[in-house]
N, C-alpha and C positions, 0 to 999 in steps of 0.2 A: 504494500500500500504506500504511495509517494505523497510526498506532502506538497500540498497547495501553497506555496509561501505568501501568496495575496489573500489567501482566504483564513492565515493565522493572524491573532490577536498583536497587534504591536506591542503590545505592553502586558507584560506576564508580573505574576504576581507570587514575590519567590518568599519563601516561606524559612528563613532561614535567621530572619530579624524580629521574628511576630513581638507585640508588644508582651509587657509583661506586667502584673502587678501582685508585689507579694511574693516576690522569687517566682511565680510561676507563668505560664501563658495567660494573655488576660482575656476568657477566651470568649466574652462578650464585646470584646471592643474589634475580635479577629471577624465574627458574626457580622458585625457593623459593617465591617471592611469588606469583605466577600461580598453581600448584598451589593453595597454600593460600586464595587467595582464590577459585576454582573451586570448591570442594571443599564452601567456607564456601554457593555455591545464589546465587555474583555470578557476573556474565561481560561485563561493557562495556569494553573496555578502549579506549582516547581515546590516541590518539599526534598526529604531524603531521610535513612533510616538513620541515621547520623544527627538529623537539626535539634535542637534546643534538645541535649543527651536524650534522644529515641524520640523525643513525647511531641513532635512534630505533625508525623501523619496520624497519630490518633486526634490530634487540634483539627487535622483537615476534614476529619471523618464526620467530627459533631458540629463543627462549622460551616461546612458545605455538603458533605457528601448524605447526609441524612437530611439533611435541608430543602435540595434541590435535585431534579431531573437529572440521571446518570448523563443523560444523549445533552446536559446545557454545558458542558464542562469539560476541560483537558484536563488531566492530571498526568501529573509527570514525576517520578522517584528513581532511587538511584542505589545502586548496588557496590558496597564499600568492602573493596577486597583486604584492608588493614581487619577486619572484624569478622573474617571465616579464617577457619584454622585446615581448613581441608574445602578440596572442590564438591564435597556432599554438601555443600552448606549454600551453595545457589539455591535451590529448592525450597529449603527450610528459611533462610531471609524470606525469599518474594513471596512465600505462604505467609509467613509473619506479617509481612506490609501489605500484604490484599489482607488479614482479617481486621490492621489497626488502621486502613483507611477505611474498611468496609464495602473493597469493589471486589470485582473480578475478574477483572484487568485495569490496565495501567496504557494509558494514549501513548505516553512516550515513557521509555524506561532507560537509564542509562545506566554504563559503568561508570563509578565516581572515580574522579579526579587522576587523572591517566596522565602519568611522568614518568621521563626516562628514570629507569632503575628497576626497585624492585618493584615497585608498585603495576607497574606495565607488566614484568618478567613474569608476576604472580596469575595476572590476568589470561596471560597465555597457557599457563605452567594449569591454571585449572579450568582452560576451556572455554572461557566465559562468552567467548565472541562467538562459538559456535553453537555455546546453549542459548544466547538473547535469540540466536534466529529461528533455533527450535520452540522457544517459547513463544515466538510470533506465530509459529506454526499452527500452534495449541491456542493460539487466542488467548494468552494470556498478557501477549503485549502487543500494540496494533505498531508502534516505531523505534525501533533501537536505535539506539547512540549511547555516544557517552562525553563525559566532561572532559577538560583536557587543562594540564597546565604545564605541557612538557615543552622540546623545545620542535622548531621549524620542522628539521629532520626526522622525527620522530614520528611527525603526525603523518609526514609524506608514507614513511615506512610502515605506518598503522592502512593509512586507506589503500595503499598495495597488497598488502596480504588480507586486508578485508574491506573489500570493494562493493559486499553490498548494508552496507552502513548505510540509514538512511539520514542522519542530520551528526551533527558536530558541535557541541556547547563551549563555547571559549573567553575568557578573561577581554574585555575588550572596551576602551575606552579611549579619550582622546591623551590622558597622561602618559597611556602605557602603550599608545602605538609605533613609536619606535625605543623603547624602554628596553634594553638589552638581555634584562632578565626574563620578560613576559613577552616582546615581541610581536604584538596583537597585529600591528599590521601585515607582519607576514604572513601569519596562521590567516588573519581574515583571505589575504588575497591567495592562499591554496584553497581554501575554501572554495574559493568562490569562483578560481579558475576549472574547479572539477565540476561545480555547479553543483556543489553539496550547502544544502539547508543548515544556515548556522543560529545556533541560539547562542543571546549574548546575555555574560553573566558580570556585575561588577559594573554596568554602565558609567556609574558615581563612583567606583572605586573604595568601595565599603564605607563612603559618605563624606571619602575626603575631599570631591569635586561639588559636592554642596556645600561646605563651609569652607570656600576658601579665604586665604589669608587677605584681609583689606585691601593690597594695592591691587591683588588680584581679581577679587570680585568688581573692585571699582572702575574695571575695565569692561566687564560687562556692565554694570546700571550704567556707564555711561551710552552706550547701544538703546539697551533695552531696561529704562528705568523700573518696569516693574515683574519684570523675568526673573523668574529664582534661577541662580548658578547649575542647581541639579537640573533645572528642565535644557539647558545650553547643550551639557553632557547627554544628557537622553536623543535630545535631535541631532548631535553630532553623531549617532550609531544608529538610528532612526532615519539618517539621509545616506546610505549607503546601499549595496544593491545587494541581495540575496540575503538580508536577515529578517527572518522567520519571525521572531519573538525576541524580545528583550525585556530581561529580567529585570525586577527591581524590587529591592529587600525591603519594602516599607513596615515601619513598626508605628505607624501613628495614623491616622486620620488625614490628619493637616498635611503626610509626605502622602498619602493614596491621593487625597482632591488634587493636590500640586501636581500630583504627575498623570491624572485623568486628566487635567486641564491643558496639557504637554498633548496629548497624544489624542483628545476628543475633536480636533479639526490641529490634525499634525502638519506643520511647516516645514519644508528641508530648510540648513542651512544657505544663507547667499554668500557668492565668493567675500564681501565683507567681513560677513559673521565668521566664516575659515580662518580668513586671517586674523579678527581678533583671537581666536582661541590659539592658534599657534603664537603670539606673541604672548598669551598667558601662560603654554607650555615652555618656552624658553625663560619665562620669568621663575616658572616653577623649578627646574630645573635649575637654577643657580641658590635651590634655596636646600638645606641639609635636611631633608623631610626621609623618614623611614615607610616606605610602602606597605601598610599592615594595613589591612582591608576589614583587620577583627570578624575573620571567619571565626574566631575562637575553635578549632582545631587545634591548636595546639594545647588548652587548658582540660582536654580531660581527661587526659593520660599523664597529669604532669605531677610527679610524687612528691613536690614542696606546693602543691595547692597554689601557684602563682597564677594571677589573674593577668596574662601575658600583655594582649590586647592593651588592655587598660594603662600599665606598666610604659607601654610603646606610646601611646597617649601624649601621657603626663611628658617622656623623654622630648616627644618630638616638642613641646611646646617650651621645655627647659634650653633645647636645642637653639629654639628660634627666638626666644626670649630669656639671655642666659640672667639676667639682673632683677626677672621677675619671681618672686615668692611664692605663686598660686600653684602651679607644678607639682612644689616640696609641699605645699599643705592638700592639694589632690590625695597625692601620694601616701602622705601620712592617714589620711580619712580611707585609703584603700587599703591600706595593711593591714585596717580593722577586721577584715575580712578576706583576706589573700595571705597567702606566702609573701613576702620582703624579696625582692630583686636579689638579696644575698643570699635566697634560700636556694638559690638555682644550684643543681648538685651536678650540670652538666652533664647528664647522663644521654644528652641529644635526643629524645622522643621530640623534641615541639621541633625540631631542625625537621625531622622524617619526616613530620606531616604539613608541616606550610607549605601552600602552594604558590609563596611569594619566593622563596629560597631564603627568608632571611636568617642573617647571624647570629637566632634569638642569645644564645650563651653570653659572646659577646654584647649583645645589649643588655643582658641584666647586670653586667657586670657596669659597664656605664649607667644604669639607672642606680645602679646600690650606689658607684661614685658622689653621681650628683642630686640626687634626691633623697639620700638617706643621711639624717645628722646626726653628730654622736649624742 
């Protein structure tokens, strides 16, 4: 079954940030949000067995899927080879995540987050590319893919040896299109030379293209005085040719209306708009920002309980403002409930699973520096 790229939702609704109240999902305000974004003529929603530790697709189950019409709705999840110990355990996952979304089948299903190493080597080593298509076989999944956050090479040497892949999920944004660790413009442009269906994940950049730094943003309100920064970022991947669906992690109200109102009568960028965003890129680029997207993937395998993310936060803002105080008293209000940047034991788990590649070690040991006092 081939995917119609005009007839997918531009704006997916990725499940990965749901709000929270009370340490938990807040899962009358997720209710709120679903409706309204239905209502708004989207319907993709992107979870994974992975999101907010497991209890993701069961939110999507009481939220949408018991709510509304099976045939109004995409559902899309994703199969995490770090969390089977043997290839018996395909089976036993996708049974798990049909009972905790409560379908029986899944529109789009991918393998998560596929990097050169072992993570890819595992995916082969148990078969997975040639069980997704047996499971399409079976009706249990109507389009297989998978996420990707490896490099150029890699992805070329995945759609060769499996060529009938039906769409490709990729990191992709305007910071990180020639960004040398992510690479987005390359992977976009094999994409789309094969004329393979890409879902884009990250549009905002885990939200650090929606609060940019003052002289940065002031370069858009001057354009567009009453444009938010995240909607710039949306339509700069939104004006591109062969993307399916574009993700976006919204945890509030105020970011669903915002990016409804992006994508309810959608604009491409004018060559104008291009080049402001590329003199925002060159600005950003001179600035010592750490690329942490706060997938939090790396906080739950981490044996000093450090709240990684957050940590990266606080750095980047000590980084960019070394003479300000708020950072170190962040910080201090985060260790209430975190590991301390010095608990790090370096035992590299949060290194295996970022799919930025960053130096986490190295940065806690720069955050214990400069944001820990005696």
């Amino acid at each position: 079954m081939s995917i119609d790229i005009k007839a997918m939702p531009k704006l997916g609704f990725g499940l990965m940030r749901l709000p929270q109240k009370d340490g938990e999902i807040d899962l009358e305000q997720v209710k709120h949000m679903a409706d309204a974004y239905l209502e708004s003529g989207f319907n993709y929603f992107d979870t994974a067995y992975v999101y907010h530790s497991g209890k993701s697709e069961t939110a999507i189950r009481e939220a949408l899927v018991e709510r509304h019409p099976r045939d109004s709705f995409f559902l899309a999840t994703k199969l995490p080879v770090w969390a089977m110990n043997g290839p018996e355990d395909k089976d036993r996952i996708l049974a798990e995540q049909m009972e905790k979304c409560g379908v029986d089948y899944f529109d789009f299903y991918l393998l998560h987050s596929i990097e050169d190493g072992s993570k890819y080597n595992l995916y082969e080593e148990y078969d997975c590319f040639r069980w997704g298509q047996d499971m399409k076989k079976a009706g249990k999944i109507r389009h297989f893919g998978f996420s990707f956050h490896g490099t150029p090479e890699l992805l070329e040497q995945i759609l060769d040896r499996h060529p009938d892949i039906d769409f490709v999920q990729i990191q992709l944004n305007y910071a990180d299109w020639n960004n040398p660790l992510v690479q987005s413009g390359r992977l976009y442009e094999i994409l789309h030379s094969r004329q393979i269906p890409i879902i884009v994940m990250e549009p905002v950049k885990g939200g650090t293209l929606a609060s940019l730094q003052p002289e940065l943003e002031s370069l858009l309100k001057t354009e567009h005085p009453d444009a938010s920064a995240a909607s710039w970022a949306l339509r700069f991947v939104g004006s591109l040719d062969g993307i399916a669906t574009i993700l976006s992690g919204m945890s509030s109200e105020e970011q669903m209306e915002d990016n409804l109102s992006t994508f309810r009568n959608f604009k491409p960028l004018t060559e104008k708009e291009k080049d402001i965003i590329a003199e925002v890129v060159r600005r950003m680029q001179d600035m010592p920002l750490i690329a942490c997207t706060s997938c939090r993937y790396c906080c739950d395998g981490c044996p000093s309980g450090i709240a990684i993310p957050d940590m990266i936060r606080a750095l980047n803002t000590a980084r960019l403002y070394p003479k300000d105080r708020r950072p170190i008293l962040f910080y201090r209000n985060l260790v209430l409930d975190s590991g301390k940047a010095s608990s790090c034991i370096a035992c590299g788990q949060c290194e295996s699973v970022c799919p930025q590649h960053l130096p986490i070690i190295e940065l806690m040991k720069e955050a214990a520096e400069k944001l820990e006092e005696e």
